[in-house]
N, CA, C and O atoms as a GROMACS GRO file, in nm:
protein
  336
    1UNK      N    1  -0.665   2.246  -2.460
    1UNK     CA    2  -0.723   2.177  -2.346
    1UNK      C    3  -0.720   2.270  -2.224
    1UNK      O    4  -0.620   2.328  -2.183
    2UNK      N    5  -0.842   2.276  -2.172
    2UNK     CA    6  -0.848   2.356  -2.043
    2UNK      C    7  -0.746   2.323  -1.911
    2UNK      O    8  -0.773   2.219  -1.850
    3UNK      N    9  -0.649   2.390  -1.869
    3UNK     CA   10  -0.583   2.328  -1.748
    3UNK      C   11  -0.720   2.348  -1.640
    3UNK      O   12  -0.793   2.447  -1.649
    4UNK      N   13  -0.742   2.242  -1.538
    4UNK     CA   14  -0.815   2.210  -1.429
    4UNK      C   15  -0.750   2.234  -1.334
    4UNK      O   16  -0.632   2.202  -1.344
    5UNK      N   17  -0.788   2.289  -1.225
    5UNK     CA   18  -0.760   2.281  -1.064
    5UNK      C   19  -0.806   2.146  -1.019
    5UNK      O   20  -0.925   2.118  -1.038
    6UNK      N   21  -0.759   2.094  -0.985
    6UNK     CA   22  -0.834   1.991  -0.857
    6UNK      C   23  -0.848   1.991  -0.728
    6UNK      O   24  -0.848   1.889  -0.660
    7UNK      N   25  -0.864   2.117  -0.680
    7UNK     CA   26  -0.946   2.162  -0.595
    7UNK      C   27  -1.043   2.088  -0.488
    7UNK      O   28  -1.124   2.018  -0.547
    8UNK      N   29  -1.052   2.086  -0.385
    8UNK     CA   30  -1.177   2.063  -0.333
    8UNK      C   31  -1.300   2.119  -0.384
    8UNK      O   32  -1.382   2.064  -0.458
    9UNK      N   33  -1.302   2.257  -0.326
    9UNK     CA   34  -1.408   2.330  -0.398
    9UNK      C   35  -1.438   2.289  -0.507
    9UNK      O   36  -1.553   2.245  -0.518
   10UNK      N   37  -1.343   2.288  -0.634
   10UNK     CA   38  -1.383   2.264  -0.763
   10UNK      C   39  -1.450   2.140  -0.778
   10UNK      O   40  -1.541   2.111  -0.856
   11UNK      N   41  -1.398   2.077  -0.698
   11UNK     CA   42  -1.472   1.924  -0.715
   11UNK      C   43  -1.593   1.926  -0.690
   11UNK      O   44  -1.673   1.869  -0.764
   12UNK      N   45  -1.645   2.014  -0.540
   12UNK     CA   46  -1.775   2.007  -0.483
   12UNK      C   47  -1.875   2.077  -0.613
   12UNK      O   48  -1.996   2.060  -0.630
   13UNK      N   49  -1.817   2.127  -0.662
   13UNK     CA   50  -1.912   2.245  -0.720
   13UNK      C   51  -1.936   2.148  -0.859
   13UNK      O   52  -2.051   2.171  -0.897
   14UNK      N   53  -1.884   2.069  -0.932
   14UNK     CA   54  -1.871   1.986  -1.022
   14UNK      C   55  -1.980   1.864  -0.987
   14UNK      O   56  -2.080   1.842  -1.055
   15UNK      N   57  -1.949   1.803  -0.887
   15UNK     CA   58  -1.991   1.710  -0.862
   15UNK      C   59  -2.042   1.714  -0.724
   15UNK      O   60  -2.069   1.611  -0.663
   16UNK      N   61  -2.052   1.800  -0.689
   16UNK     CA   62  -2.207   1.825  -0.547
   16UNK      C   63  -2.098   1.760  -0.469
   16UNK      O   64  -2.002   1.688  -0.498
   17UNK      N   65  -2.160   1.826  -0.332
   17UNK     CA   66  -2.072   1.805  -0.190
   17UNK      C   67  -2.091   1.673  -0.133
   17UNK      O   68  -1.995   1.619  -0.080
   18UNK      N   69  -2.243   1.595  -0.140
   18UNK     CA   70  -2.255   1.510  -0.111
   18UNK      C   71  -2.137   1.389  -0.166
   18UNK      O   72  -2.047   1.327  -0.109
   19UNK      N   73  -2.186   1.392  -0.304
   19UNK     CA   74  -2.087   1.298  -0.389
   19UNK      C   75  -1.913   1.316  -0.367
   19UNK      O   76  -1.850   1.212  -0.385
   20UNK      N   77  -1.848   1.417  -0.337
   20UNK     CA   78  -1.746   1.419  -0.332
   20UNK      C   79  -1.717   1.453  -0.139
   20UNK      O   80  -1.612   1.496  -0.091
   21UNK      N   81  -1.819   1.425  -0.075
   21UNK     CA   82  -1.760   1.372   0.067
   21UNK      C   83  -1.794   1.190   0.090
   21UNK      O   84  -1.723   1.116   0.158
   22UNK      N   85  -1.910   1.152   0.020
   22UNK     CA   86  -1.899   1.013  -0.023
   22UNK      C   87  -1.773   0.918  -0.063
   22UNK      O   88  -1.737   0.812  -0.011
   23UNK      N   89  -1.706   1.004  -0.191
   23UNK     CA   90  -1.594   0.953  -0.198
   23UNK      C   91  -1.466   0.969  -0.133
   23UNK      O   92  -1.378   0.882  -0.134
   24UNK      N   93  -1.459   1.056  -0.088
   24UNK     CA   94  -1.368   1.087   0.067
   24UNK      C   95  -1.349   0.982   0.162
   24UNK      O   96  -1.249   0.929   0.210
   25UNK      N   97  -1.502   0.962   0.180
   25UNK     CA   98  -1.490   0.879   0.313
   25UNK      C   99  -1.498   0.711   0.209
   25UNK      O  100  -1.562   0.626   0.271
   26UNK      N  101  -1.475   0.689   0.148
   26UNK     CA  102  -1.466   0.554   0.077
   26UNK      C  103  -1.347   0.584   0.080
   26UNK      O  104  -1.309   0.527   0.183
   27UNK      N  105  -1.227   0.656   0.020
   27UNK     CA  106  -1.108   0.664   0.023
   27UNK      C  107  -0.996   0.641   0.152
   27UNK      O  108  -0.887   0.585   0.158
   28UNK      N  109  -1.084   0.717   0.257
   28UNK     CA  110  -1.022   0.670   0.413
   28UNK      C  111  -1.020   0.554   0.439
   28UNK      O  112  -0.926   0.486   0.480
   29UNK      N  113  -1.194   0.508   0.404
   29UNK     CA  114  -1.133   0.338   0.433
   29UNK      C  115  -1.090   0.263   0.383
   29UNK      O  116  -1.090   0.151   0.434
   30UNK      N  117  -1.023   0.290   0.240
   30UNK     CA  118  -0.965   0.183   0.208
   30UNK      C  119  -0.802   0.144   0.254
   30UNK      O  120  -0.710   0.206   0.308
   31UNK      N  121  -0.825  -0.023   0.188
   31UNK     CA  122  -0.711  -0.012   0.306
   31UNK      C  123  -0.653  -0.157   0.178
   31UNK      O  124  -0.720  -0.224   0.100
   32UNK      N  125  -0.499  -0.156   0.208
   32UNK     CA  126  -0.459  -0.248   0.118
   32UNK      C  127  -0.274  -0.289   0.208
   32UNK      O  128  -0.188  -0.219   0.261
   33UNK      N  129  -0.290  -0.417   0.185
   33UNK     CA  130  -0.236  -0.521   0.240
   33UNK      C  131  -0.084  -0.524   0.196
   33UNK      O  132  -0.065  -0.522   0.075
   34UNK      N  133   0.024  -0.528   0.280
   34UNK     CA  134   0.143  -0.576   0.196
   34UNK      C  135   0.162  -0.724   0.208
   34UNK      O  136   0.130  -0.792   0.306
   35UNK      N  137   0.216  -0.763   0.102
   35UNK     CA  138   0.261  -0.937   0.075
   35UNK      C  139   0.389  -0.946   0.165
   35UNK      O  140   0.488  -0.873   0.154
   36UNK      N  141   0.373  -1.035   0.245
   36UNK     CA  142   0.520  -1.083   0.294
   36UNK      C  143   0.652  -1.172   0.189
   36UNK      O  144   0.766  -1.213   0.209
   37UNK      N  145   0.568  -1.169   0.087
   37UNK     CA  146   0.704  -1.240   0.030
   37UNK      C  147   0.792  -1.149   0.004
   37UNK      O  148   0.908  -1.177  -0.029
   38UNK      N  149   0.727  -0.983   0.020
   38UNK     CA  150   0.855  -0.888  -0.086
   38UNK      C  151   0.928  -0.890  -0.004
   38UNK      O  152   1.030  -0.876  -0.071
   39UNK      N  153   0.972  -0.901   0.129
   39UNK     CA  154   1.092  -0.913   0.228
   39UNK      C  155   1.164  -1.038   0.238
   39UNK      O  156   1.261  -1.051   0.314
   40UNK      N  157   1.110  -1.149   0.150
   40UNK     CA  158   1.198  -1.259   0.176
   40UNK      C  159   1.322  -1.265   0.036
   40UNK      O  160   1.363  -1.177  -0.040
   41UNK      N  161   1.346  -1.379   0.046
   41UNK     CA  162   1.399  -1.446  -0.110
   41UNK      C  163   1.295  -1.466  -0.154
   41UNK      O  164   1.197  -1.515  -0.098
   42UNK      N  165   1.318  -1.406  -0.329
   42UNK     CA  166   1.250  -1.422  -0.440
   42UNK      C  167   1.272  -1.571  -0.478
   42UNK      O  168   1.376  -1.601  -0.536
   43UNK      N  169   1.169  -1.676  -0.445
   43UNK     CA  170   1.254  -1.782  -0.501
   43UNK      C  171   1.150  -1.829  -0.634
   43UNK      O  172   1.041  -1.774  -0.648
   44UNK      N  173   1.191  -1.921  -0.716
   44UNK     CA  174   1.078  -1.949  -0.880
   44UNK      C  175   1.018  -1.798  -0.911
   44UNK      O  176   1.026  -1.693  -0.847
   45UNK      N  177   0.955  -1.830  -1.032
   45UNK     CA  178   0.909  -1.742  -1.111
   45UNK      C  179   0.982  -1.677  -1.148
   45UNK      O  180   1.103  -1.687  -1.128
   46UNK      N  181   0.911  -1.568  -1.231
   46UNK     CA  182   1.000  -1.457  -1.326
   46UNK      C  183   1.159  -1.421  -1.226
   46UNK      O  184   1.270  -1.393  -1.271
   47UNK      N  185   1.117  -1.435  -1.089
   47UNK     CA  186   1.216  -1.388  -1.009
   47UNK      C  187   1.370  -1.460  -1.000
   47UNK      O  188   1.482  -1.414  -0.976
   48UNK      N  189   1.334  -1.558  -1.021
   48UNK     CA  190   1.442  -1.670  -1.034
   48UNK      C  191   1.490  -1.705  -0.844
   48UNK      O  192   1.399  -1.702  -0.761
   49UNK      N  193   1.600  -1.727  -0.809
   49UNK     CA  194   1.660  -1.716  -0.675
   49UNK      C  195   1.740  -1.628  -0.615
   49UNK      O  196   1.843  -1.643  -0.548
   50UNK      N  197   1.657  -1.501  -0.661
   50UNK     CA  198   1.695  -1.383  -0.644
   50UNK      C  199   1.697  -1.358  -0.469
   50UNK      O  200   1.601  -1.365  -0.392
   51UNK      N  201   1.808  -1.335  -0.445
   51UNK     CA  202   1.812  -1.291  -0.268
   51UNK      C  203   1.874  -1.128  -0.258
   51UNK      O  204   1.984  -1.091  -0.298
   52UNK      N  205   1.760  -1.039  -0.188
   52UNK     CA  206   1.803  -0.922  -0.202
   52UNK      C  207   1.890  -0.919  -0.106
   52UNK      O  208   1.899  -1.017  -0.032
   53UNK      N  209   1.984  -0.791  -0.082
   53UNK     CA  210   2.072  -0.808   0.058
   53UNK      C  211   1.965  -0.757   0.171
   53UNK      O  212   1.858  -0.696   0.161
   54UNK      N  213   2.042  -0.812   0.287
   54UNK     CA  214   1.977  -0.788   0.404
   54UNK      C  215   1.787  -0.859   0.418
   54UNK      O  216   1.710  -0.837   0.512
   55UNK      N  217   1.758  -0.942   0.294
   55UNK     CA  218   1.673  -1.040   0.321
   55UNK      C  219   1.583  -1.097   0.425
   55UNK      O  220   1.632  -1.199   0.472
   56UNK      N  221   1.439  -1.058   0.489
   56UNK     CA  222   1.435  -1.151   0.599
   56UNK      C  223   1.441  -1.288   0.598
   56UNK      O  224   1.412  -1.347   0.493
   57UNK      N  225   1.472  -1.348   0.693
   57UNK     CA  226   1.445  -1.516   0.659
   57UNK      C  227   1.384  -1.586   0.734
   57UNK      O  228   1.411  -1.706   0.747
   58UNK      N  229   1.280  -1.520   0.807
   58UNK     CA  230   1.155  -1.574   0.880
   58UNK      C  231   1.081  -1.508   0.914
   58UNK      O  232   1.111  -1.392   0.941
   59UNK      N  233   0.934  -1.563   0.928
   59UNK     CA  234   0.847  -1.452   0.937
   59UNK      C  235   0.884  -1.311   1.014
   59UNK      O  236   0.879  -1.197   0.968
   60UNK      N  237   0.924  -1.358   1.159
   60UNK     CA  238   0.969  -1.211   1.244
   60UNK      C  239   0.980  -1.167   1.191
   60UNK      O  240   0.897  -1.090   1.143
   61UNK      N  241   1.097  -1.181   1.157
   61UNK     CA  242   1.203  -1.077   1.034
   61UNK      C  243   1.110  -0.984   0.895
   61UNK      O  244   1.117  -0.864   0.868
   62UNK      N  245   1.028  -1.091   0.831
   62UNK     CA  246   0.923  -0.999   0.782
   62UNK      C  247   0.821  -0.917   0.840
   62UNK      O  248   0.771  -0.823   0.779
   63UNK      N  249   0.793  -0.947   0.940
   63UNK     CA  250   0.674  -0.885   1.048
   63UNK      C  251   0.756  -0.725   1.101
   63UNK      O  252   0.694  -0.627   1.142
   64UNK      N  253   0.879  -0.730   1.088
   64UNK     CA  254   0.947  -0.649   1.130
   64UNK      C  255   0.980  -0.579   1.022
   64UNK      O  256   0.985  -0.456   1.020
   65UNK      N  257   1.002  -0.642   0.940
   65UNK     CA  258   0.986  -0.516   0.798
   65UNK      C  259   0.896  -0.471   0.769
   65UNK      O  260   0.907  -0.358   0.721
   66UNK      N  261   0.727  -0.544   0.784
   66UNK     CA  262   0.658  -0.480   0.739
   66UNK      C  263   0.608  -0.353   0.882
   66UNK      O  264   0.543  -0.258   0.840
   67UNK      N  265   0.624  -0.354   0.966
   67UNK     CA  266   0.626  -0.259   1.104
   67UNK      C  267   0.735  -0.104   1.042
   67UNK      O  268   0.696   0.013   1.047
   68UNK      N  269   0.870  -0.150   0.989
   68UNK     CA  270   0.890  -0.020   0.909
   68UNK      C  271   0.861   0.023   0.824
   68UNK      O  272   0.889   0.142   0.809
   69UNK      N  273   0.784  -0.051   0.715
   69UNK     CA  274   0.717  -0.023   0.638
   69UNK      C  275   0.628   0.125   0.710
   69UNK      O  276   0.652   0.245   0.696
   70UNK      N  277   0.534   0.062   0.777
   70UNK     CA  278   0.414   0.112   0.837
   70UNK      C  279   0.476   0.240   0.903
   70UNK      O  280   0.435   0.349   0.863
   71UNK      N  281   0.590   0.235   1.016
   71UNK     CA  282   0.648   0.357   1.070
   71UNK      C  283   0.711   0.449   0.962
   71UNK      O  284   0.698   0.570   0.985
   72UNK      N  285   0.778   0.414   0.847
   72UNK     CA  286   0.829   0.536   0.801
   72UNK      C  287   0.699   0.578   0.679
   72UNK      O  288   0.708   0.688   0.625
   73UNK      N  289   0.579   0.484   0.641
   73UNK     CA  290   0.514   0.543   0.558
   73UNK      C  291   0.350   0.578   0.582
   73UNK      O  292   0.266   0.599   0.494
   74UNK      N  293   0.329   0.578   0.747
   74UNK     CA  294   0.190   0.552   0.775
   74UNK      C  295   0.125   0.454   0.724
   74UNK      O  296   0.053   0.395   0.804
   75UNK      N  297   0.125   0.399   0.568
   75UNK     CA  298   0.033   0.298   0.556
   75UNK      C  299   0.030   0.181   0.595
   75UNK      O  300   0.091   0.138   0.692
   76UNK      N  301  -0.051   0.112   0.514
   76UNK     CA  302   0.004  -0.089   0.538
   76UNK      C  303  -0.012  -0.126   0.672
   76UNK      O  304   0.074  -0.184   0.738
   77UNK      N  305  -0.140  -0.088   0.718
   77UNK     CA  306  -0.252  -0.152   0.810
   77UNK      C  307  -0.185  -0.309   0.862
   77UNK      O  308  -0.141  -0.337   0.973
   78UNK      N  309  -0.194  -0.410   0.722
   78UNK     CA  310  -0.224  -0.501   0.703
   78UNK      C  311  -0.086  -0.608   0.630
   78UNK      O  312  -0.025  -0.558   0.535
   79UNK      N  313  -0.048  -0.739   0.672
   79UNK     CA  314   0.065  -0.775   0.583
   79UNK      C  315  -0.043  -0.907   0.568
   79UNK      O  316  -0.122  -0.954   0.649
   80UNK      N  317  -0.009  -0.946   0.426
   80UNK     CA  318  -0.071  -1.101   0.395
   80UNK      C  319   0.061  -1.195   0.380
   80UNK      O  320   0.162  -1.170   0.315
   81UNK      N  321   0.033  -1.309   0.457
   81UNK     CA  322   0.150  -1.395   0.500
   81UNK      C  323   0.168  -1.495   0.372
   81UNK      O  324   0.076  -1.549   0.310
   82UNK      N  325   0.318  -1.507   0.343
   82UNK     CA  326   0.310  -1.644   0.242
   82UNK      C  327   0.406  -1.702   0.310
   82UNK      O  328   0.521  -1.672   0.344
   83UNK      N  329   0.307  -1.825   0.327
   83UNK     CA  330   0.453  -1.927   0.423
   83UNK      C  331   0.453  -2.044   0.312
   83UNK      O  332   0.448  -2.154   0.368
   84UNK      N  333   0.458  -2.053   0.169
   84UNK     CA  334   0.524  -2.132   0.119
   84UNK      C  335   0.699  -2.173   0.137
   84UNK      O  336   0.748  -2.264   0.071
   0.00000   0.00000   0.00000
């Protein structure tokens, strides 16, 4: 099997500059959401009443996790709320 570079260049030259700055800029914008439940208690499902330590236990508290989220990893634009 041939080892590949994955390259920019290599890419452009493969698949034309157009097509691989197309997908570039589709890649910048995407954008994907964190769930607020992963900072709470796990409660039902596979999870059972699983409470991690240091747990938030209200939204703040998740709004504020997901804010370090975002500061120590650049991503995560976006949090989707579960207020069950």
């Amino acid at each position: 099997m041939e080892d590949k570079q994955f390259t920019l260049t290599n890419l452009e030259n493969e698949f034309g500059i157009d097509r691989v700055q197309t997908a570039i800029a589709a890649v910048e914008k995407f954008k994907v959401e964190i769930p607020s439940w992963m900072f709470g208690k796990f409660g039902g499902g596979r999870f059972g009443d699983y409470m991690p330590p240091g747990y938030a236990r209200n939204i703040f508290e998740k709004l504020d996790d997901a804010a370090f989220i975002k500061k120590i990893t650049g991503a995560v634009d976006e949090i989707a709320t579960h207020t069950l």
